[in-house]
Structure formats: structure tokens, C-alpha cells
VOBA-843243 format. One line per field, with one value per residue (C-alpha): x, y, z. Coordinates in nm, 2 decimals, decimal comma. Each point is the difference from the previous one (the first is absolute). Layout:
N
x: (X; ...)
y: (Y; ...)
z: (Z; ...)
END
This chain:
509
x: (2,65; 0,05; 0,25; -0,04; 0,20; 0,32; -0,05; 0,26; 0,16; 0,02; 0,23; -0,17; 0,19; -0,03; 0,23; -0,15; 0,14; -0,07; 0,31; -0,01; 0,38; -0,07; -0,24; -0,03; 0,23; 0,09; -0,15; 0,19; -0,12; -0,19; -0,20; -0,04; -0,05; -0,30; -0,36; -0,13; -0,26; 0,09; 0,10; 0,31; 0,26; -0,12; 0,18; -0,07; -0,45; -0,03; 0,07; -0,37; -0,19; 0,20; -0,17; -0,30; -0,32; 0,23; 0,02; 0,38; 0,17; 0,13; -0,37; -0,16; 0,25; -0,06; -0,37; 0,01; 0,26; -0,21; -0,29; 0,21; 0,06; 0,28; 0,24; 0,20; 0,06; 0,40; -0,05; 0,32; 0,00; -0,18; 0,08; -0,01; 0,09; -0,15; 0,10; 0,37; 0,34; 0,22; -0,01; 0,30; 0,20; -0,01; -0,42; 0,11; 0,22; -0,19; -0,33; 0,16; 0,12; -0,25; -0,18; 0,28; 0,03; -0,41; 0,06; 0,26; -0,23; -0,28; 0,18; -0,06; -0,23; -0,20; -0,05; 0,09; -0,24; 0,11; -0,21; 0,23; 0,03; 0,18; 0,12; 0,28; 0,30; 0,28; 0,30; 0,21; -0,26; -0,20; -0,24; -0,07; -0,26; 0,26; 0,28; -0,25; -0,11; 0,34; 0,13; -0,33; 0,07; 0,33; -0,11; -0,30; 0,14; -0,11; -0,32; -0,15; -0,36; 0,00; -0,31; 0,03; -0,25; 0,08; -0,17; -0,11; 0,28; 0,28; 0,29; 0,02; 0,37; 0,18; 0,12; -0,37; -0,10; 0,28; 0,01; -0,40; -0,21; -0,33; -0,08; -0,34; -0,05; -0,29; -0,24; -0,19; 0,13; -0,14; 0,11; -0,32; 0,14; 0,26; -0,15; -0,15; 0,39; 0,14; -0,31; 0,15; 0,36; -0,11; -0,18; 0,30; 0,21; -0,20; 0,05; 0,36; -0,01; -0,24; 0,31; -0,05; 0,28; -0,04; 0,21; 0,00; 0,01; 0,08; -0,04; 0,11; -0,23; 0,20; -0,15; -0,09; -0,36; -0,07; -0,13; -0,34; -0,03; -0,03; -0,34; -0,14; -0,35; 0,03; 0,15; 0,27; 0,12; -0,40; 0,06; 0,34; -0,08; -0,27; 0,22; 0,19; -0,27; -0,20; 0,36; 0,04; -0,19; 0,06; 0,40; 0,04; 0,10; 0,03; 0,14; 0,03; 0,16; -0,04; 0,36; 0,10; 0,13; 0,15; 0,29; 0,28; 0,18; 0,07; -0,31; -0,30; -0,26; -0,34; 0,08; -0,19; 0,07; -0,15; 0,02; -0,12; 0,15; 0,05; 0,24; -0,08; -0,41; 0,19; 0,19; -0,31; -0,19; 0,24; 0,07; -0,36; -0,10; 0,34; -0,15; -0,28; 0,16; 0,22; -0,33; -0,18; 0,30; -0,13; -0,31; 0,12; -0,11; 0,21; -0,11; 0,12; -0,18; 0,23; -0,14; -0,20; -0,13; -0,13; -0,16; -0,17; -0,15; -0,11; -0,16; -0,14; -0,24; -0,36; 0,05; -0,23; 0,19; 0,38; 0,31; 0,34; 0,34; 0,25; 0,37; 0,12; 0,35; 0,03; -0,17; 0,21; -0,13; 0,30; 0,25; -0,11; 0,00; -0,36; 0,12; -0,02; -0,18; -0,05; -0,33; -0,14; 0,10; -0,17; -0,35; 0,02; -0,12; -0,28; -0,28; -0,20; -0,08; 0,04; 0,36; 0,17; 0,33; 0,23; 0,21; 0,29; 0,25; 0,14; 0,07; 0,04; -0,28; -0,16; 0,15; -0,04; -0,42; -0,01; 0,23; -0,26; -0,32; -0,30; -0,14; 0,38; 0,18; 0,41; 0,25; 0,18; 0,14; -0,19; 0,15; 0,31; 0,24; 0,06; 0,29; -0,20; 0,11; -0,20; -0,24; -0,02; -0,20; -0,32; 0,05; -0,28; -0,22; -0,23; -0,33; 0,01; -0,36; 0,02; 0,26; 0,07; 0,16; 0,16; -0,21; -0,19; -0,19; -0,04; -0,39; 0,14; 0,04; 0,41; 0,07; -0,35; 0,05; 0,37; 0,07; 0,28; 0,15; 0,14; 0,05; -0,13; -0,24; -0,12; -0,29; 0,18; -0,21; 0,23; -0,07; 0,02; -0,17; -0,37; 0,10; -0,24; 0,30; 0,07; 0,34; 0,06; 0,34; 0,16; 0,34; 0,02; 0,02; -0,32; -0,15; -0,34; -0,23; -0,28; -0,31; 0,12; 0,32; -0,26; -0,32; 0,26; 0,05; -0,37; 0,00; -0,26; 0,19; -0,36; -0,10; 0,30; 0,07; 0,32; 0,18; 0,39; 0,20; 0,34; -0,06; 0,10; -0,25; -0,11; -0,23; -0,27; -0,11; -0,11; -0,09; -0,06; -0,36; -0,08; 0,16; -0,14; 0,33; 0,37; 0,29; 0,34; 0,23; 0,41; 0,12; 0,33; 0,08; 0,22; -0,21; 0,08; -0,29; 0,17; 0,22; 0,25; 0,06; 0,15; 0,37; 0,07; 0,33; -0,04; -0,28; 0,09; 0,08; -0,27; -0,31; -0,24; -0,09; -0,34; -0,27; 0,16; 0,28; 0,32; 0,26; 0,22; 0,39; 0,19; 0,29; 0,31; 0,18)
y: (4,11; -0,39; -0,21; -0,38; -0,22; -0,18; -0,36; -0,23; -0,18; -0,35; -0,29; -0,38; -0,33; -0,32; -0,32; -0,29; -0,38; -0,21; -0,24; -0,35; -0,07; -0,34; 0,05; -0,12; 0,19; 0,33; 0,31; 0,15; 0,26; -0,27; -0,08; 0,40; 0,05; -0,25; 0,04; -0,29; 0,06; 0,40; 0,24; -0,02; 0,23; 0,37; 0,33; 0,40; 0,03; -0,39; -0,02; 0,18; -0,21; -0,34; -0,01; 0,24; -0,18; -0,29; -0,07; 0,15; 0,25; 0,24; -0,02; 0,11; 0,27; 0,10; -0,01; 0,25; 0,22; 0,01; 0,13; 0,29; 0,33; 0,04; -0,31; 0,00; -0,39; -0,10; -0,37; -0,20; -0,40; -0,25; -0,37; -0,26; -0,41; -0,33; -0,05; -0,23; 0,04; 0,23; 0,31; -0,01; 0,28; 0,06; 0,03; 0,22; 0,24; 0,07; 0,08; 0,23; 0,17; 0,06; 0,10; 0,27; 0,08; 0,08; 0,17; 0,28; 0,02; 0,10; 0,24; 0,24; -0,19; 0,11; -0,39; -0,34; -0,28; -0,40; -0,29; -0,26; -0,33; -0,02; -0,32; -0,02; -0,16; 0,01; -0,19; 0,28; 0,15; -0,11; 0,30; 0,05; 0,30; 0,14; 0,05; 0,11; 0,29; 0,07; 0,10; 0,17; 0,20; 0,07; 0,12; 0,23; 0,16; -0,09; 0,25; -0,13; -0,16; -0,39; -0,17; -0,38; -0,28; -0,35; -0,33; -0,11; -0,30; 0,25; -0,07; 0,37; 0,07; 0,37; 0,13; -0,02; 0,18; 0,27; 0,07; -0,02; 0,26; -0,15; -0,39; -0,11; -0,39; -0,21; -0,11; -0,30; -0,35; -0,11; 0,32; 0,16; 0,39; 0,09; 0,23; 0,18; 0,00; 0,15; 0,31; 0,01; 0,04; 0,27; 0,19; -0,06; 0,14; 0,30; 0,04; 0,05; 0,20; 0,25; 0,02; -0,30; -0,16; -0,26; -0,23; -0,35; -0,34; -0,32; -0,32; -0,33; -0,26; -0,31; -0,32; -0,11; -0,05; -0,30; 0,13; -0,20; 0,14; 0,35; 0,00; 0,34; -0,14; -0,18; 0,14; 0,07; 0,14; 0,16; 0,19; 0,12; 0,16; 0,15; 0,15; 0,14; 0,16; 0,13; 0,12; 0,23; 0,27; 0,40; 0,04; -0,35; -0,29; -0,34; -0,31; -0,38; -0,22; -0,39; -0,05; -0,29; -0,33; -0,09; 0,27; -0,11; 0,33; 0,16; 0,24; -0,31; 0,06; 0,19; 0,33; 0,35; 0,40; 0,27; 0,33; 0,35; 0,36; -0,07; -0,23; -0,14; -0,02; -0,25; -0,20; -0,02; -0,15; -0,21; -0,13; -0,06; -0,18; -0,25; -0,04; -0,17; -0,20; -0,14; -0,08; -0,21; -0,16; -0,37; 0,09; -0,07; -0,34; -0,15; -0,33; -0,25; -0,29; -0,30; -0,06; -0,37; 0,22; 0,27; -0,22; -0,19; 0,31; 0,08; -0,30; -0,02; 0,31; -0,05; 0,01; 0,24; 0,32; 0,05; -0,04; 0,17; -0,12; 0,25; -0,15; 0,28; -0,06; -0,02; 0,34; 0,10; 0,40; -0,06; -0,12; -0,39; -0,22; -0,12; -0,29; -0,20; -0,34; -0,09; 0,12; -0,11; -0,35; -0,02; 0,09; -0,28; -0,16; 0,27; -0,36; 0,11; 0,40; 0,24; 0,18; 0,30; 0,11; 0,30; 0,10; -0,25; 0,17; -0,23; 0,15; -0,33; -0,18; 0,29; -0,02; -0,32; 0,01; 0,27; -0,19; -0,33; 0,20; -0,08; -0,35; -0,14; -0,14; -0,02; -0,12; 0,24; 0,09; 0,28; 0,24; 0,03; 0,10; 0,27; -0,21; 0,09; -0,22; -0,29; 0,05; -0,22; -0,01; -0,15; -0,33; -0,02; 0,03; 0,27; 0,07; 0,34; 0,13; 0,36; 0,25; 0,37; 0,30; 0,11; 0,36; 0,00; 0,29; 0,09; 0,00; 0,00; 0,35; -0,06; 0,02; 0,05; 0,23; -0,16; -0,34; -0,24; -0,18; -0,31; -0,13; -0,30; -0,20; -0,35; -0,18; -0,34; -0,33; -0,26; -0,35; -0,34; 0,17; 0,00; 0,35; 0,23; 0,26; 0,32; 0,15; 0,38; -0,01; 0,33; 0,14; 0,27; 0,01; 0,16; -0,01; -0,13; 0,30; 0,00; -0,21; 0,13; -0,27; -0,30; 0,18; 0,11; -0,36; -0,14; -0,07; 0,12; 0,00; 0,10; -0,40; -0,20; -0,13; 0,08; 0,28; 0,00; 0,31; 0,09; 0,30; 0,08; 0,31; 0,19; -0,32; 0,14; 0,29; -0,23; -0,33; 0,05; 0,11; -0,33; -0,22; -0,19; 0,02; 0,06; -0,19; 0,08; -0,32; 0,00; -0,20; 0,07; 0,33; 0,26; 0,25; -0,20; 0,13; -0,21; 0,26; -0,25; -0,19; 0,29; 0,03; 0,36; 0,15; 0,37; 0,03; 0,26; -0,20; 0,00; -0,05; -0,26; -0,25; 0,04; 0,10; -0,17; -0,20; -0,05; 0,29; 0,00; -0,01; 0,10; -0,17; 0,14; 0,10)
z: (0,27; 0,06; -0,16; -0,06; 0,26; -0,16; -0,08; 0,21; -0,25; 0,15; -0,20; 0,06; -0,05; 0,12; 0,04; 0,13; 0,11; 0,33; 0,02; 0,11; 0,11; 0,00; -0,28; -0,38; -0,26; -0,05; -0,09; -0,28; -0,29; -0,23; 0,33; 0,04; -0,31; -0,05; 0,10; 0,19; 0,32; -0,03; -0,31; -0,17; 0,06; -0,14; 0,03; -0,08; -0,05; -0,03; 0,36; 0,04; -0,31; 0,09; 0,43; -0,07; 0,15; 0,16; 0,39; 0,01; 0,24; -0,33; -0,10; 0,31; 0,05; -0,41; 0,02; 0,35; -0,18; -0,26; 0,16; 0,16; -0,20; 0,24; -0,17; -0,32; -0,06; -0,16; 0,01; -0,09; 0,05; 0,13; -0,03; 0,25; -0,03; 0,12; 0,33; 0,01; 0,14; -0,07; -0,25; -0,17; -0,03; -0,35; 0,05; 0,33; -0,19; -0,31; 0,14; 0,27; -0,21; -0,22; 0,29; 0,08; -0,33; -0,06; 0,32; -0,12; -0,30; 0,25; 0,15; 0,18; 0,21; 0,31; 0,14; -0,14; 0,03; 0,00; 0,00; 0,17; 0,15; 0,31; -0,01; -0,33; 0,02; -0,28; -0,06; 0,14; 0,24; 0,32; -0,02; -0,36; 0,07; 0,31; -0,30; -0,28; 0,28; 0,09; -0,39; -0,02; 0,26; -0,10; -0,28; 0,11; 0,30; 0,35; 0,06; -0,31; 0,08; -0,08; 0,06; 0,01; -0,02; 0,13; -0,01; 0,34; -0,02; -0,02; 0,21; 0,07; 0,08; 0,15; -0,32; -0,20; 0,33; -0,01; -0,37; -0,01; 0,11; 0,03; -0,02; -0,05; 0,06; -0,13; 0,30; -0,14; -0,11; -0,21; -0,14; -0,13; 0,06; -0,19; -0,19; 0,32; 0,15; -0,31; 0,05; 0,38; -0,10; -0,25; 0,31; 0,19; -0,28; 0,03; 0,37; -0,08; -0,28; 0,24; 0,21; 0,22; 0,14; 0,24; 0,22; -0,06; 0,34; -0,23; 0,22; -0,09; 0,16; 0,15; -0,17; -0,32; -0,11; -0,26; -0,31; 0,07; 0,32; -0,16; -0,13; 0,08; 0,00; 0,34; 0,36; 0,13; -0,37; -0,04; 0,37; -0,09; -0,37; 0,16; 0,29; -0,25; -0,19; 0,27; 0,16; -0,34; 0,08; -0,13; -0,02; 0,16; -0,25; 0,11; -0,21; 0,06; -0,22; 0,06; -0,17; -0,27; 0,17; -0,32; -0,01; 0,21; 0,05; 0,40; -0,01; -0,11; 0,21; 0,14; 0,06; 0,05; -0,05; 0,11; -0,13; 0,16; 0,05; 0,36; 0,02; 0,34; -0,12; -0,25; 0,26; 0,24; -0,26; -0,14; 0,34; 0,03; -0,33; 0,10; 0,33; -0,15; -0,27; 0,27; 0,23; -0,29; -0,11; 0,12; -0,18; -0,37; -0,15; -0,13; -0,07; -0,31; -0,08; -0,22; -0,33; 0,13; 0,33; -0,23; -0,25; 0,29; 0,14; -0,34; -0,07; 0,38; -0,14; -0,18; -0,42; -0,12; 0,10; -0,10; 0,24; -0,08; 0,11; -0,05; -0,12; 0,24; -0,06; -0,38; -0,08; -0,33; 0,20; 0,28; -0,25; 0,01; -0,32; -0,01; -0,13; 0,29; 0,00; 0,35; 0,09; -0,36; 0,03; 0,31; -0,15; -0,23; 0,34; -0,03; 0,02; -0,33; 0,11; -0,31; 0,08; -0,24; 0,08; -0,09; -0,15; -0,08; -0,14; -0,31; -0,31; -0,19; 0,15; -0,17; -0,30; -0,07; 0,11; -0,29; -0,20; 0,00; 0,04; 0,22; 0,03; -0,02; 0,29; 0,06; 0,25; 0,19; 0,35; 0,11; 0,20; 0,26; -0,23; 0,20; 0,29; 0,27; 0,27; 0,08; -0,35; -0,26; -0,39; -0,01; -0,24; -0,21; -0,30; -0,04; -0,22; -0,17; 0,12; -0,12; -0,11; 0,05; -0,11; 0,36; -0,04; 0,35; 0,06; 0,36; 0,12; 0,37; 0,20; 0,07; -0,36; -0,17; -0,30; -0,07; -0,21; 0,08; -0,31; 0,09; -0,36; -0,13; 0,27; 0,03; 0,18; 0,08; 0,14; 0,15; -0,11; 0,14; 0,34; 0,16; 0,06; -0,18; -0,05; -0,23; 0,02; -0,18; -0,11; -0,09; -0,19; 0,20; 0,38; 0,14; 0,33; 0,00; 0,17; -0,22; -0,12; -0,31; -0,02; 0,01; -0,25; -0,28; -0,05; 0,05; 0,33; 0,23; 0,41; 0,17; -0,12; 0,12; 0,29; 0,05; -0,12; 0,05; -0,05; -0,01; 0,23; 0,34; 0,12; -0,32; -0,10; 0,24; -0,12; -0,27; 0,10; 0,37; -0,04; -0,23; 0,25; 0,28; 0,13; -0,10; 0,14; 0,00; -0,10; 0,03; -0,29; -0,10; -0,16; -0,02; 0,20; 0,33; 0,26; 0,29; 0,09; 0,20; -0,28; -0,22; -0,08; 0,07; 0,10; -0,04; 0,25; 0,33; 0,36; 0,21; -0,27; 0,11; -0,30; -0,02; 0,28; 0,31; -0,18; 0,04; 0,03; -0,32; 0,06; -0,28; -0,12; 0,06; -0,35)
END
């Protein structure tokens, strides 16, 4: 006679904010609450309907569960916010403990998994994800399996490490695998619940790497993913995240794990994967054009065949405004080549486009309203050339499935120049990734000659492959990718500020 296995009843949640210290706002439950490039916040069996078919960690790890006769899904909440400073507490608070509250409804529970950052800060708390896992786990006991996955800019810090059981990082930036992580943290989480318990070497890598000098797509980033991977073979798991340069907090910052029963098969391999990152070090590029030196090298290149500068440093997708002006005002020098730019973010030029209508013009200053130091408007009147609803579907394969909604849009020609301009103007911060922010309003990117986006990495998935080159251009932004030039205090003595830079004294308190 044969009996039927049990079903491990597994609880899934996810809470999910990359926080800017120096960056724009905060993130509190209206910005939670709200769906703008991801879902809206959903709980209990909406957590499954409200990701299902998107590229998201909880999705990945629903669609392999689901697959499996062996898993009984509890989802509780998923929500995550526009990147920006802070969480506040109140946002902090409430969706913990919803989370712990969805949890003990759950219950009992064979394995818990959560779709997390790495890389939240709150008003109250440095490591937003460390304290989330610490309640958990006072809650659930401490032999409880907890699976976590984490964005490959987490600033992974020793508490996610000690309350976590398993961390699964993204490898590719532009991040085109989250799904595939969550379906390794689920396999992970099986591991565990099989009896599995490994030993974890966490390694904290001694300089910070400028967010454009992460791309995955080019060396010394493309050799060390691929370390990684190759180094995760059979009951070996190897992670590498790149860290987030915008969180000022002691533990910013590469670092690495290593997990494995034998806990000095862990340390050897850690040892070995920081070996390397510490050998390519004066690899990373991490050149910055200014806004003239980046238009020039645009315009030094055939028309014919797009080129895309990259406003690095005011990617609303680190926290940034994308508001800034100072890379836009330098393509009104563009000499007559067809340039589209987005996504300004400036609800009342909006407002007032679809206030007038198309074919109207109107006087306004455009842009840094943000305070960004060393930004200014852009004084000027503008032609309304076409209007939009804000509803972008994805076509890209970062997001392709998912729509943003950035509320109402605006195509916006600036008058009184040669330049042959358009400017996408949004209510809603939104980092421009996808084709899809230029054709929802008419405009087609593969037939300009310029293309500017308000993107620091993720653009390339996209545009990349219609470019006849990309270039990366510093202007000034709340996303600061000079390292040297960024105000932290938090950071631990001894980090180096970038590849090769300067070591980092902290101020004395």
C-alpha cells in the first residue's frame, strides 16, 4: 500500500524598495499602495493573479511551485514602491505586519518564501530587509526554512544572512532574470525542506562599484556572474551582489555568500570568488562624459542609425528625480539631428499640454523642480505635438508582459530653437527602459538620431541593440556615479570609493 507524500505548505510574501539616501522623496503607503512600473500592492490569492506572467522574483518562484505536486502555495503581500529615500515608518510598520500577520494565518508552515530587495532603508532603520527578517524569525522559530531573493544591488548586510536561510541574487543587469532567480530560490527552498542545512562564508568586497560600471553585459562584471554561476554546482550555491551606491548605511557595497554543507567547501570558495573580484578590480569602466562631451561624441557619429546617451545619474530607478534639465538643455545644441528624450518627470507641464490640447503651445520652465544641486528649469515655450494616457505596455524582455502607468503624458517641442526636439513629459516618475515610453506617445526611437534616456544600465536591454553606440553622460542627478563626490557618512573605514579611489574616512560623531 502507498500513501501520497504530504504537501509542504510554503507561505510567500514580498516587500520591495531600493533606497536612495540622498534620493527624491519618500516611500510611504500611497507610493506602496499605487501601481506604477510594477503591480499595486495585493495580498491573500491576488498576490498569484496580480505578478502571474510578469518578469518578478514572487512570479518565478509561483510559476515553479506551481508546477510541483510537492508545494501548497499561502501567498500573503506583495507591494513594492518607486525607488526614493526613505520608507517611512508608518509604510514600514503596516506592511510588516501584515506580513506577520498573513504569516500566523498561514500557519503551520513547512518554509516561508520572500521576495526582497536588499537595499531598504527606513526612517528608523539602516537595514530595512535585516529587521523585517529578524521579527520574522522571531516569530517562526529559528529552524524554520526562509528562502530569500535579492536584487543584485542589495547591500547584503549579516543579519539578512543570519535570519535567512537561502539567498538567491539576480545575475544580469540589466536585470532580465528575475523570474529564473525566484525558480532558484524555490529549488533552494526545497533543499532545505529535504533536510539540507548548510553553512553560509558572507564577504564584503572593499570598494564601491559605480552603478554604470555594473553592467553585466561587459567584463569584469560578465566574468564574475559567470564565476558565480559556474561555481554553483550540486549542493554548492554561490551569490554576488553588485551592491546600491545610493544607500549610505556601513554595510553599501559588493559583497558575496556562499553556501554548502561543508562549511570550509564554503569558505574555500568564497575565498576564491573574492580573489578574483579583487584581481579585476582596475578593470571596471567607469567613465562619465559631461553633457557638451557626450553630445559631441554623439553628433561626431553618421545619422542614419540611433545613438543613446544615458542621463546616468537622474534614473528615477535609483531614487533620482528625472527631472533634471542639464543634459536636455545641452541637445538643444543637437545642430538640426532628430533627438527624443525621456521621461521628464512634470506633472504640470503635463497637465497643462492636456489642458490646451495638441497643436497649442505655452510658456513654462520645464523641469528641475526637483533642488538638485547645480539644476535648473528649462525656460521656454513648448508645442503640444501629441498626448498620452501614461498606460505603457512593456514590449521589452525586462518588463515585457507588465505596463507602467505614469498618468497623463505629453510630447513637448521646444520653440524659438533649430533644435528638432521632442520631450515625453510624465506625472509619474518612471525610468525610461523601454521603446514602449517613446511609441505610446507616437514616437518611433529606431528613426531618431538621438535617443536620451533617463536610465543608468537597464536602458540596454532595450535600446542597445538599435544603437550605434550608447554613451554614458554625468549630468547632475541624484544617482551620483562619481563615487568621490558622494556625501556619505555611514560607510565602514577602509572602503575604497570606487575601483581604485580614494579610501573613505568617516567622520568622527
Amino acid at each position: 500500500m502507498t500513501g501520497t507524500a504530504p504537501r509542504h505548505r510554503i507561505a510567500i510574501a514580498g516587500f520591495q524598495h531600493e533606497t536612495n539616501s540622498f534620493g527624491y522623496g519618500t516611500a510611504g503607503m500611497t507610493e506602496f499602495e499605487m501601481a506604477d512600473s510594477w503591480p499595486a500592492l495585493v495580498e491573500g490569492d491576488a498576490v498569484r493573479d496580480g505578478t502571474r506572467g510578469l518578469n518578478l522574483p514572487i512570479a518565478g518562484f509561483i510559476e515553479a511551485a506551481e508546477a510541483s505536486e510537492r508545494i501548497e502555495l499561502h501567498p500573503v503581500l506583495w507591494c513594492s514602491a518607486e525607488p526614493s529615500g526613505p520608507v517611512t515608518d508608518h509604510a514600514f510598520e503596516t506592511i510588516t505586519a501584515r506580513i506577520l500577520d498573513g504569516i500566523g494565518r498561514a500557519a503551520p508552515l513547512d518554509g516561508l518564501y520572500l521576495d526582497l530587495h536588499g537595499a531598504m532603508i527606513t526612517a528608523s532603520h539602516d537595514d530595512g530587509e535585516g529587521e523585517l527578517l529578524r521579527r520574522i524569525r522571531a516569530r517562526l522559530g529559528p529552524d524554520l526554512p526562509i528562502a530569500v531573493s535579492l536584487d543584485m544591488h542589495a547591500n547584503v548586510t549579516r543579519d539578512m544572512v543570519r535570519h535567512a536561510s537561502s539567498i538567491s541574487i539576480f545575475r544580469t543587469y540589466p536585470h532580465l532574470d528575475m523570474g529564473q532567480t525566484g525558480a532558484r530560490a524555490l529549488s533552494r527552498l526545497l533543499r532545505l525542506l529535504e533536510g539540507e542545512r548548510p553553512a553560509t562564508a558572507f564577504r564584503q568586497l572593499p570598494y564601491i562599484i559605480p552603478m554604470h560600471a555594473q553592467y553585466t553585459g561587459s567584463d569584469p562584471m560578465r566574468r564574475l556572474c559567470g564565476l558565480a554561476t559556474e561555481m554553483s554546482r550540486g549542493a554548492m550555491d554561490v551569490e554576488l551582489a553588485a551592491g546600491f551606491t545610493g544607500g549610505d548605511i556601513a554595510d553599501s557595497g559588493p559583497s558575496l555568500l556562499a553556501s554548502a554543507v561543508d562549511r570550509a567547501k564554503a569558505e574555500a570558495a568564497a575565498d576564491a570568488l573574492l580573489e578574483e573580484a579583487l584581481a579585476v578590480e582596475p578593470e571596471f569602466d567607469c567613465t562619465l562624459l559631461t553633457p557638451e562631451e557626450a553630445v559631441e561624441a554623439a553628433l561626431a557619429l553618421p545619422p542614419g542609425w540611433p545613438v543613446t546617451i544615458a542621463d546616468v545619474q537622474d534614473n528615477p530607478g535609483g531614487g533620482a528625480s528625472s527631472d533634471t534639465t542639464g543634459l536636455l538643455k545641452t541637445l538643444l545644441n543637437a545642430r538640426g539631428r532628430q533627438v527624443i528624450v525621456g521621461v521628464i518627470h512634470d506633472p504640470a507641464a503635463s497637465a497643462e499640454a492636456h489642458r490646451l490640447g495638441t497643436g497649442h503651445a505655452f510658456r513654462i520652465s520645464l523641469g528641475g523642480k526637483s533642488g538638485t544641486p547645480g539644476d535648473t528649469p528649462l525656460d521656454a515655450r513648448f508645442h503640444v505635438e501629441a498626448l498620452g494616457n501614461g498606460e505603457v505596455a512593456y514590449r521589452g524582455e525586462m518588463y515585457g508582459g507588465g505596463t507602467a502607468r505614469m498618468g497623463p503624458t505629453a510630447v513637448l517641442r521646444p520653440l524659438g530653437t533649430d533644435a528638432d526636439l521632442r520631450i515625453v513629459t510624465s506625472s509619474v516618475r518612471n525610468q525610461c527602459l523601454d521603446r514602449a515610453y517613446f511609441s505610446h506617445v507616437g514616437l518611433v526611437p529606431e528613426k531618431a538620431d538621438i535617443i536620451a534616456v533617463k536610465s543608468t544600465v537597464h536602458y540596454r536591454a532595450e535600446f542597445e541593440p538599435i544603437s550605434q553606440g550608447v554613451i554614458s553622460c554625468g549630468a547632475p542627478g541624484a544617482l551620483s556615479c562619481d563615487i568621490g563626490l558622494i556625501p556619505y557618512r555611514k560607510l565602514r573605514p577602509g572602503i575604497r570609493l570606487g575601483p581604485g579611489g580614494p579610501v573613505r574616512v568617516v567622520p568622527q560623531k
